[in-house]
C-alpha positions as CSV (number, residue, x, y, z in Angstrom):
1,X,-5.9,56.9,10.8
2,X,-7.8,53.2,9.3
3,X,-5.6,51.8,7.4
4,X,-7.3,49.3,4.6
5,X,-6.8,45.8,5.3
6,X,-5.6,44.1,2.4
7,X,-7.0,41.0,0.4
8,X,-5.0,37.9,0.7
9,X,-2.9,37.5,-2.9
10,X,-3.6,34.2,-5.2
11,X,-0.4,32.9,-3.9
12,X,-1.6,33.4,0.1
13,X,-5.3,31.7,-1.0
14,X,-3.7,29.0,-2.6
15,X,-1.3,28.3,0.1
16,X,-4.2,28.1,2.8
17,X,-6.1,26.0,0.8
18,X,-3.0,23.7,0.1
19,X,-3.1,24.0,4.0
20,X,-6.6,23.1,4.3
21,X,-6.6,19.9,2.1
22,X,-3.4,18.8,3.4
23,X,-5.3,19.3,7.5
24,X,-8.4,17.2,5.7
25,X,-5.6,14.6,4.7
26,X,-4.7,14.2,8.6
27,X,-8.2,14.2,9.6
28,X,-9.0,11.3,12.4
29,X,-10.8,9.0,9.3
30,X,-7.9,9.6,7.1
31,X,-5.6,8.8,9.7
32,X,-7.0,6.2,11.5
33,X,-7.5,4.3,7.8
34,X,-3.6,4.2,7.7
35,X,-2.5,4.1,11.4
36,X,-5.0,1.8,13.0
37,X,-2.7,-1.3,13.2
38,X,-0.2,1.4,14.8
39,X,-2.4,2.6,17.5
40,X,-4.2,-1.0,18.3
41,X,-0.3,-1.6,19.9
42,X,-0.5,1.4,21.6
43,X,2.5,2.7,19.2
44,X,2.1,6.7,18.3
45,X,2.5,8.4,15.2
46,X,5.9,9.6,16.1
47,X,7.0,5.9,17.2
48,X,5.9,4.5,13.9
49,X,7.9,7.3,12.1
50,X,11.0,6.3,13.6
51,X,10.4,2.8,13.1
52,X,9.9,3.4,9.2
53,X,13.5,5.9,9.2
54,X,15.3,2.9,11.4
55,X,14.2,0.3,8.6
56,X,15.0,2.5,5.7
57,X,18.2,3.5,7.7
58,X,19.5,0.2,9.3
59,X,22.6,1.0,12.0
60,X,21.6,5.0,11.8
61,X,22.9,7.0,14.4
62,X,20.2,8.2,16.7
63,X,21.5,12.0,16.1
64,X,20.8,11.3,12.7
65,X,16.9,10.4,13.7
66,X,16.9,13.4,15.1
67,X,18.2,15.7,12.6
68,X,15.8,13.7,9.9
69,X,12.7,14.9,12.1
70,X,14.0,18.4,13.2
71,X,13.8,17.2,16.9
72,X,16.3,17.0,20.0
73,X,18.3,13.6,20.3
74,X,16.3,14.4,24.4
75,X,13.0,13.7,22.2
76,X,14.3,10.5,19.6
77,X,15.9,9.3,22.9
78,X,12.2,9.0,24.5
79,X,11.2,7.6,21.5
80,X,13.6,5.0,21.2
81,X,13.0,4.2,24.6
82,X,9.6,3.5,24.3
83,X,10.4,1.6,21.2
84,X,12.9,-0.9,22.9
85,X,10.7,-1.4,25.7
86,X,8.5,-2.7,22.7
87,X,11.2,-5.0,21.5
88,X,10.9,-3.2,18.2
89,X,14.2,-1.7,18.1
90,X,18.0,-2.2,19.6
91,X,20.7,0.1,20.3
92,X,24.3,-0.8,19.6
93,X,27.3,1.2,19.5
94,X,27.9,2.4,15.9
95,X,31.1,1.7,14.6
96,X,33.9,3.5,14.6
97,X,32.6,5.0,17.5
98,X,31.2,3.5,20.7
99,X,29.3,6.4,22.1
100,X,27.4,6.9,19.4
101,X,24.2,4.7,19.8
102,X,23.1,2.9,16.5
103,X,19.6,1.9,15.9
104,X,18.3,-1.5,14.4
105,X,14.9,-2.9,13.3
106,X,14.5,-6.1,16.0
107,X,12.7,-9.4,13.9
108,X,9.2,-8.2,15.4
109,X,10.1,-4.6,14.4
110,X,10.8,-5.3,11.1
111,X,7.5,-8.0,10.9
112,X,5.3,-4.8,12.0
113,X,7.2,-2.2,9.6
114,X,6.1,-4.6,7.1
115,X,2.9,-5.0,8.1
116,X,1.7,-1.6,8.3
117,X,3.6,-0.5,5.0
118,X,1.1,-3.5,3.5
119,X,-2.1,-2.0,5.4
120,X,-0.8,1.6,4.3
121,X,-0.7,0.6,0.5
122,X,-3.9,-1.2,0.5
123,X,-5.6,1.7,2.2
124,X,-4.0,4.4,-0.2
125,X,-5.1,1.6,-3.6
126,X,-8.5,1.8,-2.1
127,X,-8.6,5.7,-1.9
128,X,-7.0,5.8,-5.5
129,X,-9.7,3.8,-6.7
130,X,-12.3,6.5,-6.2
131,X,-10.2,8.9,-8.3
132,X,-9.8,8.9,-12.4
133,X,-6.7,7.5,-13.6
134,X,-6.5,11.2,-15.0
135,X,-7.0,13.1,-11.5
136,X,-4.0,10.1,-10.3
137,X,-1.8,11.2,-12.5
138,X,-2.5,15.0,-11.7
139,X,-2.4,14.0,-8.0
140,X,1.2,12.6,-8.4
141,X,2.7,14.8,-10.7
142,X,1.5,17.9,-8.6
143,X,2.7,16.2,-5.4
144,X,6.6,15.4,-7.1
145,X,6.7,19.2,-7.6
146,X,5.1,20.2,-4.3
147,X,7.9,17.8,-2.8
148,X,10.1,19.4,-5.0
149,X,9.6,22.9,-4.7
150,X,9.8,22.1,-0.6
151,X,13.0,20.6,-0.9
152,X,14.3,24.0,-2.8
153,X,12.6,25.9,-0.3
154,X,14.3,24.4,2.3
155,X,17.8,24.3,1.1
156,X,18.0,20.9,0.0
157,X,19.6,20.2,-3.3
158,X,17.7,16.9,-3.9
159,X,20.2,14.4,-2.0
């Protein structure tokens, strides 16, 4: 017995090409636009994400690292690793609690969050230039409810 296959709904095409655009995003030219800096110190994506948590999180438990990225404390601890062999981050015992390991920008780790947030926004003006004030505005207000919506999705109640 065949059994008809069925056509993907609005909702499924939309969400592959959300999908789609959001892979084109990542692409190697996108990416390398707003990571070179990252990757010229030999620093990986994953590396530079936990720099950018440390410095919006200063003295953060690494178990909170790791429950930010959905990964084992096994994983951030590689990370971190890597990182303090960089000089970019130190470990310290948290307070209140000396076997929990807190995590602090170092000076150079802080000079190269900086840095690379500055590269990152010039990169993203220079994109934004090549789009409408109109289409900007579209662009932000449909990414707030995309990162809304996620959040929801998720479980989150916006905290």
């Amino acid at each position: 017995m065949l059994t008809a296959r069925r056509r993907p709904t609005g909702l499924a095409v939309e969400a592959q090409r959300l999908l789609d655009l959001l892979n084109a995003l990542g692409s190697t030219t996108f990416r390398q636009l707003l990571w070179q800096r990252a990757s010229e110190l030999d620093l990986t994506f994953a590396q530079s994400q936990v720099l950018f948590f440390v410095g919006d999180h200063p003295r953060c438990p690494m178990g909170d690292v790791a429950k930010a990225f959905g990964v084992t404390l096994p994983a951030i601890t590689h990370i971190v690793d890597r990182l303090e062999e960089k000089s970019f981050v130190t470990r310290g015992a948290a307070p209140g609690d000396r076997r929990v390991y807190a995590l602090a920008l170092t000076a150079a780790g802080r000079a190269l969050v900086d840095e690379i947030h500055t590269i990152q926004t010039r990169a993203m003006r220079h994109v934004l230039t090549q789009m409408s004030l109109s289409d900007r505005r579209q662009l932000l207000k449909g990414l707030e409810a995309l990162v809304g919506a996620a959040a929801l999705a998720s479980g989150e109640n916006g905290a």
